[in-house]
TIBA-712610 format. One record per atom (N, C-alpha, C, O): residue number from 1; residue in three letters; chain; atom name; y, x negated, z negated. Coordinates in steps of 0.05 Angstrom, whole numbers, plus 5000, padded with zeros to 4 digits. Atoms other than C-alpha are relative to their C-alpha. Layout:
BEGIN
PT   nr  rest  kette  atom    yy    xx    zz
PT  NUM   ala      A    CA     Y     X     Z
...
//
This chain:
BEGIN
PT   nr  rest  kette  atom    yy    xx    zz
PT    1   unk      A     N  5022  5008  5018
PT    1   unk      A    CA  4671  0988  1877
PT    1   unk      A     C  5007  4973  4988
PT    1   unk      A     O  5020  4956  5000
PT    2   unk      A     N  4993  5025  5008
PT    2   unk      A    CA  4676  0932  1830
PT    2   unk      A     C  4975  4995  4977
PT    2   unk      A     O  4964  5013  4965
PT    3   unk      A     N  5029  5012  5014
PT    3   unk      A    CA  4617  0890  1790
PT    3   unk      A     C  5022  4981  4979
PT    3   unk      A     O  5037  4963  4985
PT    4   unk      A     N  4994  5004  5022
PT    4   unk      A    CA  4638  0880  1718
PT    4   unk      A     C  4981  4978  4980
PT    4   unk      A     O  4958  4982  4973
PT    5   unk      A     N  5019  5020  5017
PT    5   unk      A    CA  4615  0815  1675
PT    5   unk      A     C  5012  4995  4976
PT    5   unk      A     O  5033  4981  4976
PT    6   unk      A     N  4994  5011  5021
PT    6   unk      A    CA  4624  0809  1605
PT    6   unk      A     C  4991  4977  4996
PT    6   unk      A     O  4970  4967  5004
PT    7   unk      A     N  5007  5029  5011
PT    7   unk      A    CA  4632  0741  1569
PT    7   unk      A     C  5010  4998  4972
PT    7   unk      A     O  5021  5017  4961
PT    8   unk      A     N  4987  5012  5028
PT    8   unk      A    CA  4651  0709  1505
PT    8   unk      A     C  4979  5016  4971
PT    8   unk      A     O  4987  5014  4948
PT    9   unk      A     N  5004  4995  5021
PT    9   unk      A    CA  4603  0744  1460
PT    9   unk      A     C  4987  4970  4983
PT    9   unk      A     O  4985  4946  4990
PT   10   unk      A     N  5017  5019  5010
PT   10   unk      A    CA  4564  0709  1407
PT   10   unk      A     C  4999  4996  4970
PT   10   unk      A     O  5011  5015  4961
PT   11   unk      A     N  4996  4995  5037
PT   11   unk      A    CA  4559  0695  1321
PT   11   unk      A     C  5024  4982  4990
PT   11   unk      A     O  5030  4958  4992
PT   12   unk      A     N  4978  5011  5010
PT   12   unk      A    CA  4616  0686  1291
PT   12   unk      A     C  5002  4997  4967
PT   12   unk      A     O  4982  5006  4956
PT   13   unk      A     N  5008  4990  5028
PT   13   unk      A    CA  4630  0682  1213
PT   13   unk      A     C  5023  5021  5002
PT   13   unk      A     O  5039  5022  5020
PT   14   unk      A     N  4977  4986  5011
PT   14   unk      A    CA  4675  0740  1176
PT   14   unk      A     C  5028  4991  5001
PT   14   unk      A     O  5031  4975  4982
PT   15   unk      A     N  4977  5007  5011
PT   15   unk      A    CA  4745  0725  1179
PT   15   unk      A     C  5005  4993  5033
PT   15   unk      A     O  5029  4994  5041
PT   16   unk      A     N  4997  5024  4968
PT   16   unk      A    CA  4737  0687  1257
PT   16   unk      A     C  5005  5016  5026
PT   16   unk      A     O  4996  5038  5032
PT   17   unk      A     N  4987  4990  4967
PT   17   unk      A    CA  4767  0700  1325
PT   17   unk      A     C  4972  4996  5013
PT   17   unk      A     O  4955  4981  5005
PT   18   unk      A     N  5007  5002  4979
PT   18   unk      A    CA  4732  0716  1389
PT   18   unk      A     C  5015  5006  5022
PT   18   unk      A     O  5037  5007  5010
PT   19   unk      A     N  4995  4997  4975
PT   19   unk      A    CA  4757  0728  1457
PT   19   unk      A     C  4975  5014  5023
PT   19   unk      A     O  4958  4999  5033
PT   20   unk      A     N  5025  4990  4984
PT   20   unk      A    CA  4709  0773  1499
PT   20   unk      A     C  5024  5000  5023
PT   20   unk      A     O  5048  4999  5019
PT   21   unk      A     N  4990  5000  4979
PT   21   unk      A    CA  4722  0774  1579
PT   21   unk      A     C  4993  5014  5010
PT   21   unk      A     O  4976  5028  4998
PT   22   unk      A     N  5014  4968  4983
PT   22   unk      A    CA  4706  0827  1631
PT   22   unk      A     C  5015  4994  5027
PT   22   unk      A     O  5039  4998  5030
PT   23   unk      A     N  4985  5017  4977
PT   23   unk      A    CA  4718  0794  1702
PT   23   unk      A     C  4983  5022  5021
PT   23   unk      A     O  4962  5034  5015
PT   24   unk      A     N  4999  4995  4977
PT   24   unk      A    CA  4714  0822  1769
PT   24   unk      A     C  5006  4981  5026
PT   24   unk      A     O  5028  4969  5028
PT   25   unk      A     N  4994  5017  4977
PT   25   unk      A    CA  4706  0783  1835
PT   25   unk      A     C  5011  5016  5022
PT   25   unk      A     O  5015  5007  5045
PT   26   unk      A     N  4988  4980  4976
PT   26   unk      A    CA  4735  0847  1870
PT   26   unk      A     C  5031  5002  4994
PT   26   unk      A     O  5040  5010  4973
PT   27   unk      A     N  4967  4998  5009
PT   27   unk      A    CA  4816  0842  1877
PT   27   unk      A     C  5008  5028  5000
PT   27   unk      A     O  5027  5036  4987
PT   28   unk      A     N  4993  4971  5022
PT   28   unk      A    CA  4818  0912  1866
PT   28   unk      A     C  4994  5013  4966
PT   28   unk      A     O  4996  5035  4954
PT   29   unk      A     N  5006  5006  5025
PT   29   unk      A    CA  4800  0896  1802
PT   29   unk      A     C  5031  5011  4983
PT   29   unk      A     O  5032  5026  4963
PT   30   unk      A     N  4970  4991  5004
PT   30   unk      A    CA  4876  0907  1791
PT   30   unk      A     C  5009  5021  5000
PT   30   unk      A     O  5032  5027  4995
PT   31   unk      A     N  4986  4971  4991
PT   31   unk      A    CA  4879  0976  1807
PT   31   unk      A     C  4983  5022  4981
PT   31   unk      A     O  4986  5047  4982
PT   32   unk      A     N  5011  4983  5010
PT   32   unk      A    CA  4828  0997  1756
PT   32   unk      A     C  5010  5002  4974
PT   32   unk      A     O  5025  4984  4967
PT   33   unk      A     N  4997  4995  5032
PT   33   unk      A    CA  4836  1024  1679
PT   33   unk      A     C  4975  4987  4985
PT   33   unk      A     O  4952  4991  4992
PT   34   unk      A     N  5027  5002  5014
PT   34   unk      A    CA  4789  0995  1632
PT   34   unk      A     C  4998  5005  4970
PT   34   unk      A     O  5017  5007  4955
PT   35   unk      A     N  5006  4997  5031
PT   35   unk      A    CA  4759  1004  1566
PT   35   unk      A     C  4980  4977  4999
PT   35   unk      A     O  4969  4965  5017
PT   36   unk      A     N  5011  5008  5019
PT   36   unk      A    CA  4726  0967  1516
PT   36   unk      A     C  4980  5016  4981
PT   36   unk      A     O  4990  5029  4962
PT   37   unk      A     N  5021  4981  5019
PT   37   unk      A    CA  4666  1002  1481
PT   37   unk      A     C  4987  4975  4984
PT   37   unk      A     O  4989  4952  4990
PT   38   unk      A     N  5023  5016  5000
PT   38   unk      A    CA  4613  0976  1436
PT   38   unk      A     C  4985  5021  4989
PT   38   unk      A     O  4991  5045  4986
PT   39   unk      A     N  5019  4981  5013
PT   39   unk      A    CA  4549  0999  1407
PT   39   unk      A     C  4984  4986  4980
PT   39   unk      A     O  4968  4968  4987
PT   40   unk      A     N  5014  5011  5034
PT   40   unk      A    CA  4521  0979  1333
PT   40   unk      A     C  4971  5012  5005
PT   40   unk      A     O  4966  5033  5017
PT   41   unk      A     N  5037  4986  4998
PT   41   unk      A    CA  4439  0990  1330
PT   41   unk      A     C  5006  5027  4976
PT   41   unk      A     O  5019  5032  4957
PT   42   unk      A     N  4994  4966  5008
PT   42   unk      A    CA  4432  1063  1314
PT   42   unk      A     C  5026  5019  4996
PT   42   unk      A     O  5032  5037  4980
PT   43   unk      A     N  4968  4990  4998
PT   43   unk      A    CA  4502  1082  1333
PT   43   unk      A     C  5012  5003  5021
PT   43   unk      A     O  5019  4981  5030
PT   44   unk      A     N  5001  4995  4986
PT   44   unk      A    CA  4524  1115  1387
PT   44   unk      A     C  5029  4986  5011
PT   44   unk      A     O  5048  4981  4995
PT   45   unk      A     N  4975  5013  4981
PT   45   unk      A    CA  4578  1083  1440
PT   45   unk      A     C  5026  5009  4987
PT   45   unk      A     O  5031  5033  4984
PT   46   unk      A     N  4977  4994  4999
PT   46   unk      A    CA  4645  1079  1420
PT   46   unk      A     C  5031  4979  5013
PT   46   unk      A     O  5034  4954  5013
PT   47   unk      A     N  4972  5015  4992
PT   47   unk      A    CA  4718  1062  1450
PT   47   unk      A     C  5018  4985  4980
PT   47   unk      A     O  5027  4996  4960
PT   48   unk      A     N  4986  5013  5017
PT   48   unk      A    CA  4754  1010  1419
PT   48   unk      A     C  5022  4995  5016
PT   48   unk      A     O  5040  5008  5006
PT   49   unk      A     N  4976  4999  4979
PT   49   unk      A    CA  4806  0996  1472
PT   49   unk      A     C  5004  5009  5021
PT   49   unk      A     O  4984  5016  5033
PT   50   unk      A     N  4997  4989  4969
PT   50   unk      A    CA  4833  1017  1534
PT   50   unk      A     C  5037  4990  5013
PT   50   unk      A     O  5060  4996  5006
PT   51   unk      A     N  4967  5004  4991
PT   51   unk      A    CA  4895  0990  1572
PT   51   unk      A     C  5002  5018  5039
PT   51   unk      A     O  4989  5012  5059
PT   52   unk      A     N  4994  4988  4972
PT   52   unk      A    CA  4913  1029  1638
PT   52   unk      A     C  5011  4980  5027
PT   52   unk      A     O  5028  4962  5027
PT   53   unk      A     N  4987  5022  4980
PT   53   unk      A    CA  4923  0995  1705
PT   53   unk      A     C  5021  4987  5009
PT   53   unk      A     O  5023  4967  5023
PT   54   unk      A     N  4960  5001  5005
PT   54   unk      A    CA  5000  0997  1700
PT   54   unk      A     C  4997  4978  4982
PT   54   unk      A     O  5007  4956  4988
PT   55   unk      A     N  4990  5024  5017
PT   55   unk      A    CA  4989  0958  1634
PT   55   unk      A     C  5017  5022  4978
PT   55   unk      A     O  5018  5014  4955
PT   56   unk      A     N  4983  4985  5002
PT   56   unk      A    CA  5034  1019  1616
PT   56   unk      A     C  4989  5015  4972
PT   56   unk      A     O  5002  5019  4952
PT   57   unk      A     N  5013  4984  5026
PT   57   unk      A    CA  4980  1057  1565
PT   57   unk      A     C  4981  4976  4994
PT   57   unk      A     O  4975  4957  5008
PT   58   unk      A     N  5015  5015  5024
PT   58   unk      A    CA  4937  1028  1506
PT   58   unk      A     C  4986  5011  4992
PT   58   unk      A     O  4992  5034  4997
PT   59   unk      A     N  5009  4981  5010
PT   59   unk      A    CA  4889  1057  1472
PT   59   unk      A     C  4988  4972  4974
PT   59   unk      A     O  4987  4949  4981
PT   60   unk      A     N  5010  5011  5011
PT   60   unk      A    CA  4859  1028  1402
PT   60   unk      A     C  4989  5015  4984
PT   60   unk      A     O  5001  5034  4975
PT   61   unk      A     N  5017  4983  5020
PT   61   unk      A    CA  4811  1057  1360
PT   61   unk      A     C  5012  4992  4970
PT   61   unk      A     O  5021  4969  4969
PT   62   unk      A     N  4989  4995  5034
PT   62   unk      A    CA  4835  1067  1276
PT   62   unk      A     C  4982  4964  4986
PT   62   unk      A     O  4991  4948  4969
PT   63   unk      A     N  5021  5019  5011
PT   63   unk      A    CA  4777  1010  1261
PT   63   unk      A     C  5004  4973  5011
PT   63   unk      A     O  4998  4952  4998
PT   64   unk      A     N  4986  5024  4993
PT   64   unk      A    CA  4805  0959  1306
PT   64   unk      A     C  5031  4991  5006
PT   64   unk      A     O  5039  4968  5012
PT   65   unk      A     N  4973  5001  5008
PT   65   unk      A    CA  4878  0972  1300
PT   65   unk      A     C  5010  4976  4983
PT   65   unk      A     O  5006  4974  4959
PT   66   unk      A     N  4972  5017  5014
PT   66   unk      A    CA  4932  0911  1287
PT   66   unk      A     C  4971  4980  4989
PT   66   unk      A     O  4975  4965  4971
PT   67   unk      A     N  5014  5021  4989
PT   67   unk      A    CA  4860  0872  1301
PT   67   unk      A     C  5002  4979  5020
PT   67   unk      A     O  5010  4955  5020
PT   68   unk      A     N  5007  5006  4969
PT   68   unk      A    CA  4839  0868  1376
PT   68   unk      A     C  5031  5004  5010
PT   68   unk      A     O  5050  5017  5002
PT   69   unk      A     N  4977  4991  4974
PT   69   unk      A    CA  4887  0864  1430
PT   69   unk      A     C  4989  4999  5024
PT   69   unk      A     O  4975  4980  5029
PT   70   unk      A     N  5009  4998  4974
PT   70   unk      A    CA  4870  0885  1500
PT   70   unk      A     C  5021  4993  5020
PT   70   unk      A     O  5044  5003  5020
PT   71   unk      A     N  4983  5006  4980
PT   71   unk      A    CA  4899  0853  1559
PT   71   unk      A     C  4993  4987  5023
PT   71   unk      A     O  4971  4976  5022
PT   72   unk      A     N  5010  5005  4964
PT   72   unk      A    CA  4893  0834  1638
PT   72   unk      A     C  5013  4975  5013
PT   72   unk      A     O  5037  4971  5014
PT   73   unk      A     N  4983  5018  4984
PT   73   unk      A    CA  4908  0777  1675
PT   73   unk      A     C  4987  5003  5033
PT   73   unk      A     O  4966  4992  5040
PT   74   unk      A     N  5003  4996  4983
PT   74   unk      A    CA  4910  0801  1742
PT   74   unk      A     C  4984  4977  5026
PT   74   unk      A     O  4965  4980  5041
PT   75   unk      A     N  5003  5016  4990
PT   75   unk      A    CA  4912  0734  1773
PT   75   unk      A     C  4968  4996  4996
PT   75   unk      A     O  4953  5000  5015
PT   76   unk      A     N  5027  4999  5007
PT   76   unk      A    CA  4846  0727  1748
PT   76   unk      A     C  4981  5013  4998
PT   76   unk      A     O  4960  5001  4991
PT   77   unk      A     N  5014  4981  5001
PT   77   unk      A    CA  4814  0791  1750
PT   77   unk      A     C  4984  5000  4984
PT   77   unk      A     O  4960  4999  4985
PT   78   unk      A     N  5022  5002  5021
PT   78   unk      A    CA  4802  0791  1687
PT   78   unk      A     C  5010  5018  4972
PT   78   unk      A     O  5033  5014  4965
PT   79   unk      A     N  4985  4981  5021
PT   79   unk      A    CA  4812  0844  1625
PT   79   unk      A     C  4987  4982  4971
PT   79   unk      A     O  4963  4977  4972
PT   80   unk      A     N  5010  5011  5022
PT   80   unk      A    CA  4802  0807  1552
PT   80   unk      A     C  5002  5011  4977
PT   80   unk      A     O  5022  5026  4975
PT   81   unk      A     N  5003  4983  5029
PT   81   unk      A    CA  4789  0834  1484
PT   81   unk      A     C  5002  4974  4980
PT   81   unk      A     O  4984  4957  4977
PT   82   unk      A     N  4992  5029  5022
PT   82   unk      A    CA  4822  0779  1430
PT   82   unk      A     C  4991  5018  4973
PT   82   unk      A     O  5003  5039  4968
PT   83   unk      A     N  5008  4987  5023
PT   83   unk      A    CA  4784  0801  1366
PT   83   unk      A     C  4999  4978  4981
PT   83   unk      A     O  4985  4958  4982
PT   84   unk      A     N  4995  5017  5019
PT   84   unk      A    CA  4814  0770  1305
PT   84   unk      A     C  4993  5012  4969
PT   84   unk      A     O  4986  5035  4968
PT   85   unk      A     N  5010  4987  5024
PT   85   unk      A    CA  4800  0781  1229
PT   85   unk      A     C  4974  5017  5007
PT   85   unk      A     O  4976  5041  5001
PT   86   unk      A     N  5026  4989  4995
PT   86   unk      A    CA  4722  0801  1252
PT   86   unk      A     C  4988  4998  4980
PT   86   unk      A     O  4986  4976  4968
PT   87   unk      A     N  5011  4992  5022
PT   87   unk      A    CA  4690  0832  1203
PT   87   unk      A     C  4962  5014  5010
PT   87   unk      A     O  4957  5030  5028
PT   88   unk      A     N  5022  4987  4994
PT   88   unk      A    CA  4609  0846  1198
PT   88   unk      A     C  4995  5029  5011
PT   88   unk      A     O  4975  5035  5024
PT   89   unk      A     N  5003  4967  4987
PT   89   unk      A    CA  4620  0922  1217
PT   89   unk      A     C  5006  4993  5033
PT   89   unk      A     O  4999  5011  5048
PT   90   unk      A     N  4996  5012  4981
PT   90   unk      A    CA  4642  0881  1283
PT   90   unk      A     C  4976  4995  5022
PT   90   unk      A     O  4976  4989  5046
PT   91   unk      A     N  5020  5006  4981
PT   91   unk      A    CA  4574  0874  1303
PT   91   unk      A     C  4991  5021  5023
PT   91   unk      A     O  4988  5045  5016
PT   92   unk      A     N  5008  4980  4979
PT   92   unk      A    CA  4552  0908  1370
PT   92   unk      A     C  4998  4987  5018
PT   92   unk      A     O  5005  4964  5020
PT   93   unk      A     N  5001  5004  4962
PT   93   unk      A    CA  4539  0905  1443
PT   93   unk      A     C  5032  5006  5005
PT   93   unk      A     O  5039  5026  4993
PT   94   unk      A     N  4974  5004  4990
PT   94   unk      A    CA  4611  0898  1470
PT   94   unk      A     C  4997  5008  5028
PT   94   unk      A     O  4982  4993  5040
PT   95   unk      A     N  4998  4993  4971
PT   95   unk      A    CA  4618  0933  1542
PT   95   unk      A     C  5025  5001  5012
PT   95   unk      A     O  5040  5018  5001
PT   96   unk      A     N  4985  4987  4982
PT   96   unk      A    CA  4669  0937  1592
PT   96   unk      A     C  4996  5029  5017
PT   96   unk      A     O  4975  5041  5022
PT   97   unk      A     N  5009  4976  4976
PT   97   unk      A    CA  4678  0996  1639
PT   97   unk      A     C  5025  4999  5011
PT   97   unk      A     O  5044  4989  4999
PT   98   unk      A     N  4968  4998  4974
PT   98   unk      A    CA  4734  1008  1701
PT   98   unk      A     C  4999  5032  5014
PT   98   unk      A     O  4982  5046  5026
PT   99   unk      A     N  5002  4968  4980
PT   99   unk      A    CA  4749  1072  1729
PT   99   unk      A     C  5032  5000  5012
PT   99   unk      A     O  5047  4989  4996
PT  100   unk      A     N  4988  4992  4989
PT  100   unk      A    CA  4804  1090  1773
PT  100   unk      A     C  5028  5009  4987
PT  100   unk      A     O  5051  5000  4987
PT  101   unk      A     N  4987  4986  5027
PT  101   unk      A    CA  4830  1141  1720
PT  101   unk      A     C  4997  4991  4975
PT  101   unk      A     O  4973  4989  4968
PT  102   unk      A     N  4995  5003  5019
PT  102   unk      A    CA  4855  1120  1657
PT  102   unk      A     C  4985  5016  4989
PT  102   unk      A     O  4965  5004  4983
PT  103   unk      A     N  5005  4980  5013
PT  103   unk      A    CA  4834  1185  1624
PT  103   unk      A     C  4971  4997  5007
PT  103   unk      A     O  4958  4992  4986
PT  104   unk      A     N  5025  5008  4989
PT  104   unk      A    CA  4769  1176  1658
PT  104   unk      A     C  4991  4974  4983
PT  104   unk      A     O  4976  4981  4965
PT  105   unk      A     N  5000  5021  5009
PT  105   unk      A    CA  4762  1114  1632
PT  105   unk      A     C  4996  4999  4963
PT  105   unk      A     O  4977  4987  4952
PT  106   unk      A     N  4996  4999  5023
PT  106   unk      A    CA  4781  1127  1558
PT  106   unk      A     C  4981  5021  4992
PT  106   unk      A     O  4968  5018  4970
PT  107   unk      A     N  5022  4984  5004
PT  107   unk      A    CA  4737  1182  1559
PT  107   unk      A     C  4963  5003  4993
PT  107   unk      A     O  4947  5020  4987
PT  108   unk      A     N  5022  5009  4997
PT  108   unk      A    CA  4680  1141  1564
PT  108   unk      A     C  4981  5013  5024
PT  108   unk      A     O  4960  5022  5016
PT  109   unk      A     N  5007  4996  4983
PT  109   unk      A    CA  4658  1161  1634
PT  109   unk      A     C  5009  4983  5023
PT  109   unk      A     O  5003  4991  5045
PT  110   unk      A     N  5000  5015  4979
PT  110   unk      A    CA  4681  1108  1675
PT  110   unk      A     C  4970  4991  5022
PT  110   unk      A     O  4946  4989  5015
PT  111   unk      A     N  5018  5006  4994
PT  111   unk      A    CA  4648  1088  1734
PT  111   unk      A     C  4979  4977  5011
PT  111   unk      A     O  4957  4980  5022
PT  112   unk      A     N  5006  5026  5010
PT  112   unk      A    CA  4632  1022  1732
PT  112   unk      A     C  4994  4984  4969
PT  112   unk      A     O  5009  4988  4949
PT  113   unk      A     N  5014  5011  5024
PT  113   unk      A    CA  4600  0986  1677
PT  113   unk      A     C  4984  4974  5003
PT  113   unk      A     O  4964  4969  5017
PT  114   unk      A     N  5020  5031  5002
PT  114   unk      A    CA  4579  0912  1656
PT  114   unk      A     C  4974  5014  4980
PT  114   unk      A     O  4967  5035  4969
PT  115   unk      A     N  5035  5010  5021
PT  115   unk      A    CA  4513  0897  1620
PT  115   unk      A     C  4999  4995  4977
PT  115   unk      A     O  4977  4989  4968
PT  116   unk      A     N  4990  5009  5020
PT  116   unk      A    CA  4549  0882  1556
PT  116   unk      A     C  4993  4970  4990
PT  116   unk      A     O  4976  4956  5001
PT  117   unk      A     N  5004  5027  5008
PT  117   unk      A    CA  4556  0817  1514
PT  117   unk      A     C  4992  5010  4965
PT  117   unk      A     O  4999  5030  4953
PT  118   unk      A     N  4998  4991  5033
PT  118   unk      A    CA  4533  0815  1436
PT  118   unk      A     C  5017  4981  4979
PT  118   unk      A     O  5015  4958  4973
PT  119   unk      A     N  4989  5007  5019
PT  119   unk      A    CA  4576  0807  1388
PT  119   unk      A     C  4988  4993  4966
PT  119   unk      A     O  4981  5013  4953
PT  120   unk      A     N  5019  4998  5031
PT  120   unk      A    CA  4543  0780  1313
PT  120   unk      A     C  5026  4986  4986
PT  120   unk      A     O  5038  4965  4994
PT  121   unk      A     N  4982  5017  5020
PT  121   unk      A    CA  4595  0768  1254
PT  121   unk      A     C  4978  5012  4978
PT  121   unk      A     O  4965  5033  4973
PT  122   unk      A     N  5010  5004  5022
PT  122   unk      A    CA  4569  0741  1196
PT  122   unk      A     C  5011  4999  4972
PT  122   unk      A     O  5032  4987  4971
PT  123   unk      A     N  4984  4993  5012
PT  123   unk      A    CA  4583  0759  1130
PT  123   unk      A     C  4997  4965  4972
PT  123   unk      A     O  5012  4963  4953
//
């Protein structure tokens, strides 16, 4: 089991970096897959990243491609989402999720889940 906390959301303008976080105080934190979702008001959940617990698979959605980058720093039990060139379509609830299985995971059925952070870019 592991208890997922997003951080770093908050208003940014068009054009501006964030850094979202997704920490675990469980050291098996290391052994899970995670994704990156968000959700826009009246718009249903979607995956924007996913890196596998290897580190080994990626996943990026078409809309944040050669944007975001997803990545882990173990030592820290911590998975981060670097979102650069943020653009108003950017806005959403930002979630983590961890599952076991990658595929699981990317699928959007993981089973763990933070509380999300919000993301606001301004245009």
């Amino acid at each position: 089991q592991v208890h997922l906390e997003e951080s770093g959301g908050g208003l940014v303008q068009a054009g501006g970096s964030q850094r979202l976080s997704c920490a675990a105080p469980e050291r098996t934190f290391s052994s899970y897959s995670v994704g990156w979702f968000r959700q826009a008001p009246g718009s249903g959940r979607e995956l924007i990243a996913a890196l596998s617990w290897t580190g080994t698979s990626t996943y990026y959605a078409d809309s944040v491609k050669g944007r975001f980058t997803i990545s882990r720093d173990n030592a820290q039990n911590t998975v981060y989402l670097q979102m650069n060139n943020l653009k108003p379509e950017d806005t959403a609830v930002y979630y983590c999720a961890a599952d076991r299985s990658y595929p699981t995971a990317v699928a959007g059925n993981a089973r763990y889940w933070g509380s999300g952070t919000q993301v606001t870019v301004s245009s």
